[in-house]
C-alpha positions as CSV (number, residue, x, y, z in Angstrom):
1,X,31.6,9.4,-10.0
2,X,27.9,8.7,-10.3
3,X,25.5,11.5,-8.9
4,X,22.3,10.1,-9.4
5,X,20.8,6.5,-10.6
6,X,18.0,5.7,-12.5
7,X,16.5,2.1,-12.1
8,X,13.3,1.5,-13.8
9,X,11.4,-0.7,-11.5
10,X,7.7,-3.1,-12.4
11,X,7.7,-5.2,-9.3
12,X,9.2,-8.5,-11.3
13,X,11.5,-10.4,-9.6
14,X,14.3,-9.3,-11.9
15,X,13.4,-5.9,-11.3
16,X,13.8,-6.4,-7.6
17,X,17.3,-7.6,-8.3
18,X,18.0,-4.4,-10.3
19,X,16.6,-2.1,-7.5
20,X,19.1,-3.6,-5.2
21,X,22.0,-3.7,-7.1
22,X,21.0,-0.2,-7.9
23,X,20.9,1.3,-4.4
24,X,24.0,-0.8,-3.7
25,X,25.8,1.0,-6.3
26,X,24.3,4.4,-5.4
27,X,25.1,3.7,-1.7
28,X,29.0,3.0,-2.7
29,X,28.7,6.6,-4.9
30,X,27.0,8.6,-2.6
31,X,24.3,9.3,-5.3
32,X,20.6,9.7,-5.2
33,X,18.7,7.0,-7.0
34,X,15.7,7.8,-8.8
35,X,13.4,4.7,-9.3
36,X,10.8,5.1,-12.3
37,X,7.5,3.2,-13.3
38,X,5.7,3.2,-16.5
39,X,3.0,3.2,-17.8
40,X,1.8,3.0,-22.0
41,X,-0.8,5.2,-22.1
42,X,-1.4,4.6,-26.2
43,X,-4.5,4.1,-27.1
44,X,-6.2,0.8,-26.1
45,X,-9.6,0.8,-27.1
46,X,-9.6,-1.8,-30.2
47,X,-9.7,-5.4,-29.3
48,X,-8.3,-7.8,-31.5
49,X,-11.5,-8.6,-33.1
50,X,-12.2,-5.0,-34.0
51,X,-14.5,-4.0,-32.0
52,X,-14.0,-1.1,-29.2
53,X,-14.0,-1.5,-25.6
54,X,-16.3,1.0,-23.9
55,X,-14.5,4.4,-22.7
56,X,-15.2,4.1,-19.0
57,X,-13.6,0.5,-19.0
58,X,-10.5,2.0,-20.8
59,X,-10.3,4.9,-17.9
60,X,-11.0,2.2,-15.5
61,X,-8.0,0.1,-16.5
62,X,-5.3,2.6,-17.2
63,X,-6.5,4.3,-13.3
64,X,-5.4,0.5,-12.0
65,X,-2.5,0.6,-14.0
66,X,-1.0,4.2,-12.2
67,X,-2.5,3.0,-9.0
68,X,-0.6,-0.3,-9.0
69,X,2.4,1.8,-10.5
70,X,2.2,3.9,-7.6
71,X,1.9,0.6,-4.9
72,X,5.6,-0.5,-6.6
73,X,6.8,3.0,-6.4
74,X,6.6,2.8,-2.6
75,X,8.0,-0.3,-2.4
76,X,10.4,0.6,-4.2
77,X,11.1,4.0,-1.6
78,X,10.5,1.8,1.1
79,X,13.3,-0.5,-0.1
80,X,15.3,2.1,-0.6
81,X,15.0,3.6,2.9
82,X,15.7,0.6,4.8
């Protein structure tokens, strides 16, 4: 019925849970599943006092962001493959 699954997937606990019942059901369907990590790229360079945060800070953080996305991504395969 199913050909592929799409489980979003932010290394939580309840996302864990998701990401199994998700390969579970794509196991029972044949399907591919597609696990997906995002990241909110909107601007972030106003703090809540008003002032702006300097620009290599901003690249800085957002980089960490992807690379951490990427670290749960893998998991995620990883998971998926065992």
């Amino acid at each position: 019925m199913f050909k592929r699954i799409l489980v979003a997937v932010d290394g939580s606990p309840a996302s864990d849970a998701g990401l199994k019942s998700a390969a579970m059901l794509a196991a029972d369907q044949h399907a591919m599943l597609l696990a997906l990590h995002v990241v909110d790229v909107s601007p972030m360079a106003v703090t809540f006092d008003g002032s702006y945060l300097p620009a290599d800070y901003v690249d800085n953080f957002y980089e960490a962001l992807r690379d951490n996305g990427q670290k749960i991504l893998a998991k995620a395969a990883a998971f998926h493959r065992s």
